[in-house]
ChimeraX commands (.cxc) that place a marker at each C-alpha (Angstrom):
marker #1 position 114.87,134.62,83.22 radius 0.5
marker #1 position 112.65,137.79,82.48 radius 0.5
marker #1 position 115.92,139.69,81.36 radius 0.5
marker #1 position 116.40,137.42,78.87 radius 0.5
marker #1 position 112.44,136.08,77.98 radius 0.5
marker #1 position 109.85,137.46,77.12 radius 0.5
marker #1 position 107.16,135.25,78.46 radius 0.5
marker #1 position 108.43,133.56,81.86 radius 0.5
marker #1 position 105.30,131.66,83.54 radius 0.5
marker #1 position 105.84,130.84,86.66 radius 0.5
marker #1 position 103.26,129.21,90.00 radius 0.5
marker #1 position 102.24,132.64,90.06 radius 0.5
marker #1 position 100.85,132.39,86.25 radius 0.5
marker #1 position 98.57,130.01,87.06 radius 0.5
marker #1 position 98.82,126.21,88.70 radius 0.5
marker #1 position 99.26,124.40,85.29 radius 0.5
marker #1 position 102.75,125.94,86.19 radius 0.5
marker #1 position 102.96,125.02,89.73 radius 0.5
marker #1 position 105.50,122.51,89.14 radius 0.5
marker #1 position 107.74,123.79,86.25 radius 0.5
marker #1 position 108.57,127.38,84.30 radius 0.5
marker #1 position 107.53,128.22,80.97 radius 0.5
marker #1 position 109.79,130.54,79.47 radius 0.5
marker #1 position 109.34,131.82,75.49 radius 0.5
marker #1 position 110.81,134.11,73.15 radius 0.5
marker #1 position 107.93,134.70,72.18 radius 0.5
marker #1 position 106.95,138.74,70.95 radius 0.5
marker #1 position 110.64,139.97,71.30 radius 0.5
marker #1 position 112.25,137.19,69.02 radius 0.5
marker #1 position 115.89,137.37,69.95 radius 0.5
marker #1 position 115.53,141.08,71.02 radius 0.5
marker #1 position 115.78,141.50,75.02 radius 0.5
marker #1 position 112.36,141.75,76.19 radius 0.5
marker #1 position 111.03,144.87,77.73 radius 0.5
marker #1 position 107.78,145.30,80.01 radius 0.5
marker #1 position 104.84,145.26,79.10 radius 0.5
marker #1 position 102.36,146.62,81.57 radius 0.5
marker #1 position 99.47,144.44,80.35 radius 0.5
marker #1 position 101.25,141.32,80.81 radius 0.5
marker #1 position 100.33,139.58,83.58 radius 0.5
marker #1 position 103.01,137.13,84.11 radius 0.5
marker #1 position 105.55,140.03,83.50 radius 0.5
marker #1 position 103.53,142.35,86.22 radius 0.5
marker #1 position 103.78,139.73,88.95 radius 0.5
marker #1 position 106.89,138.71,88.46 radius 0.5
marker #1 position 107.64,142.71,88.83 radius 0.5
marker #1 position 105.25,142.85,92.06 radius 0.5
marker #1 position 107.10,139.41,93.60 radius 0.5
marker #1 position 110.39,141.33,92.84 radius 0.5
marker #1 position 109.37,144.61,94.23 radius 0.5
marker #1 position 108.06,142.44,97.59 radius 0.5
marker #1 position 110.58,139.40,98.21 radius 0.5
marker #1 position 113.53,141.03,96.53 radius 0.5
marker #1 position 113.40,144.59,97.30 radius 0.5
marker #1 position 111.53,144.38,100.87 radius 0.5
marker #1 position 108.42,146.58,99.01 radius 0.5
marker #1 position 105.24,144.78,101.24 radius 0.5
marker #1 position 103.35,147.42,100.12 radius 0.5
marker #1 position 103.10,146.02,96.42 radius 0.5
marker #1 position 100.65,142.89,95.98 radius 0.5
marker #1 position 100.99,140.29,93.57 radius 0.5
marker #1 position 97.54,141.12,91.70 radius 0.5
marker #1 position 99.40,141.35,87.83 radius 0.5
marker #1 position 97.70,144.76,87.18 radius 0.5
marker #1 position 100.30,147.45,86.48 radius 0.5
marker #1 position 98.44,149.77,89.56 radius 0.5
marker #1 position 100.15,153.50,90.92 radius 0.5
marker #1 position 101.83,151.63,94.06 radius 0.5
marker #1 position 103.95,148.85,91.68 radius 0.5
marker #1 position 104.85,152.05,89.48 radius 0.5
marker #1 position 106.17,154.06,92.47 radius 0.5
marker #1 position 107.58,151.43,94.03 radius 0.5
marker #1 position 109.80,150.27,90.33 radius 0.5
marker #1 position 110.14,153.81,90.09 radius 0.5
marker #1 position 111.82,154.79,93.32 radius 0.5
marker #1 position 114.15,151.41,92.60 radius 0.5
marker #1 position 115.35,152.34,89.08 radius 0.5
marker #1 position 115.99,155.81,91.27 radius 0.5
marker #1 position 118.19,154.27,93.33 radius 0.5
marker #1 position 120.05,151.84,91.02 radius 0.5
marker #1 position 120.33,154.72,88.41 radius 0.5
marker #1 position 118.30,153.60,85.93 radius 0.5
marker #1 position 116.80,155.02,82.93 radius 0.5
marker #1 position 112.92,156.46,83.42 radius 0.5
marker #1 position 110.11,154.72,84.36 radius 0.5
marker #1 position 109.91,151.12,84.15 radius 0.5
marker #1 position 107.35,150.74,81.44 radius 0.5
marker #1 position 108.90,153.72,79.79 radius 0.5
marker #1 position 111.89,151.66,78.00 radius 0.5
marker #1 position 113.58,148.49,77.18 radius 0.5
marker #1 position 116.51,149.68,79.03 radius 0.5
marker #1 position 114.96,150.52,81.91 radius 0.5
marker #1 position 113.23,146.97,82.21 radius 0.5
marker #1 position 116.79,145.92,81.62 radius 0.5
marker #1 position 118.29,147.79,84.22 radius 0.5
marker #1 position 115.87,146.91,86.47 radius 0.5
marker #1 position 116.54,143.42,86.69 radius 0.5
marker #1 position 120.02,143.51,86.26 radius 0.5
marker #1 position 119.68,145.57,89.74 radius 0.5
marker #1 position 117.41,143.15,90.87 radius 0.5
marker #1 position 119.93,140.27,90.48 radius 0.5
marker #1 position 122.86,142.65,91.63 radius 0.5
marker #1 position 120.57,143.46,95.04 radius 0.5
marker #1 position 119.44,139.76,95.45 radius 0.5
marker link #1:1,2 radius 0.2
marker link #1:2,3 radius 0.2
marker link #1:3,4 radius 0.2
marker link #1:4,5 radius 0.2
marker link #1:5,6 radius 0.2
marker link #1:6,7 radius 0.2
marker link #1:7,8 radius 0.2
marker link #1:8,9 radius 0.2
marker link #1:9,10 radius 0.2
marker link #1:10,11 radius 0.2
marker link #1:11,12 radius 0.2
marker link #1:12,13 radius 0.2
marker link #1:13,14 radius 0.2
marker link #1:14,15 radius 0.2
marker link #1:15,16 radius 0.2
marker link #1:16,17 radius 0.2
marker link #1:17,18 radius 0.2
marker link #1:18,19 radius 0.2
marker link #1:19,20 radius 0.2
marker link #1:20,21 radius 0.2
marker link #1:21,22 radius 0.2
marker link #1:22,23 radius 0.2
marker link #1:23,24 radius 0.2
marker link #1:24,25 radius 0.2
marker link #1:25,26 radius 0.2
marker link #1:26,27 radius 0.2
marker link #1:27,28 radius 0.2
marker link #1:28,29 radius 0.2
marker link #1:29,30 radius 0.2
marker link #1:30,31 radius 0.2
marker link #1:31,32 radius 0.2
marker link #1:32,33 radius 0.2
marker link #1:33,34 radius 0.2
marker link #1:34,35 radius 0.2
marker link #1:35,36 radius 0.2
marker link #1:36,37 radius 0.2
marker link #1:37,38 radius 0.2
marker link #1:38,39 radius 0.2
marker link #1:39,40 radius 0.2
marker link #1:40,41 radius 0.2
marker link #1:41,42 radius 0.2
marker link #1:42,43 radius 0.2
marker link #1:43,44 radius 0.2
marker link #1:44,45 radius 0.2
marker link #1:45,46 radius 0.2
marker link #1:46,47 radius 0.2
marker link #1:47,48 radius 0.2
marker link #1:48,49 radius 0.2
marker link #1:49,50 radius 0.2
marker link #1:50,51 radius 0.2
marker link #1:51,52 radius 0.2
marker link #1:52,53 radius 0.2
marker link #1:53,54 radius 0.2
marker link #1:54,55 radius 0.2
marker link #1:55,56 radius 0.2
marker link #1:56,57 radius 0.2
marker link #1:57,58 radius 0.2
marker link #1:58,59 radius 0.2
marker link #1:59,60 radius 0.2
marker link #1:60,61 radius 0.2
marker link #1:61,62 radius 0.2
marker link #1:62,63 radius 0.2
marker link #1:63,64 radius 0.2
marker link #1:64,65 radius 0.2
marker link #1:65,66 radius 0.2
marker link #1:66,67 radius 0.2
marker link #1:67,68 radius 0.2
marker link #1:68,69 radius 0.2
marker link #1:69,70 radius 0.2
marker link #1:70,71 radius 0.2
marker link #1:71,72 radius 0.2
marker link #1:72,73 radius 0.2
marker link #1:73,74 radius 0.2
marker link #1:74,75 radius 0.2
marker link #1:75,76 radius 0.2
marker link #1:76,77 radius 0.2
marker link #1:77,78 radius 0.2
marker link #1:78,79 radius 0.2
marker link #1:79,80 radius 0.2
marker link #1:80,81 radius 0.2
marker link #1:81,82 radius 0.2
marker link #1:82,83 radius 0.2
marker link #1:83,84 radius 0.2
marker link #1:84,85 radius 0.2
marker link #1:85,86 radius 0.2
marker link #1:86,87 radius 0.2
marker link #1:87,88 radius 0.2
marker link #1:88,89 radius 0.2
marker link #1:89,90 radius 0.2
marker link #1:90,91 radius 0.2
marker link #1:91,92 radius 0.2
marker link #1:92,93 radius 0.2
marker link #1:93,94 radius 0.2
marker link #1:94,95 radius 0.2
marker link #1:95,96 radius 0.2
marker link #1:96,97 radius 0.2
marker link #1:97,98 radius 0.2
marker link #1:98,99 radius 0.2
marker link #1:99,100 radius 0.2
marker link #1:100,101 radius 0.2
marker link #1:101,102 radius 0.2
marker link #1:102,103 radius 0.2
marker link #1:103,104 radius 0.2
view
């Protein structure tokens, strides 16, 4: 959903969406979306990723763009040959969760 939304709200958003997802075009119009760092719905969906996807328990779901979620993206766009840091680019947001869905 994130590769193709900008805004995805999710339980982790808050508990108005405990029982469904939110998902908007919203900033990006029909653009792909890329990350942005003060987002907090975008920054723990990253952290959930980092943790349930990519076996990072080191990264907690707080939504604050902190040094161990940028390593941790970092060192995974690394390894999937991505583009830069994940903040850094629309493509590497995109290539991030296309390896995301790839690894899953």
């Amino acid at each position: 959903m994130h590769r193709e939304f900008a805004d995805v709200l999710t339980y982790l958003f808050d508990a108005a969406h405990g029982n469904h997802i939110h998902v908007d075009i919203g900033r990006f119009g029909p653009e792909q979306p890329r990350l942005i760092r003060r987002s907090h719905a975008q920054v723990q969906a990253v952290q959930a990723i980092c943790r349930h996807v990519w076996g990072r328990t080191d990264v907690e779901v707080t939504g604050d763009f902190d040094y161990v979620t940028r390593d941790a993206t970092t060192r995974i766009l690394e390894q999937a040959g991505g583009p830069g840091e994940l903040a850094d680019s629309r493509e590497a947001w995109q290539a991030f969760l296309v390896a995301t869905m790839e690894h899953a």
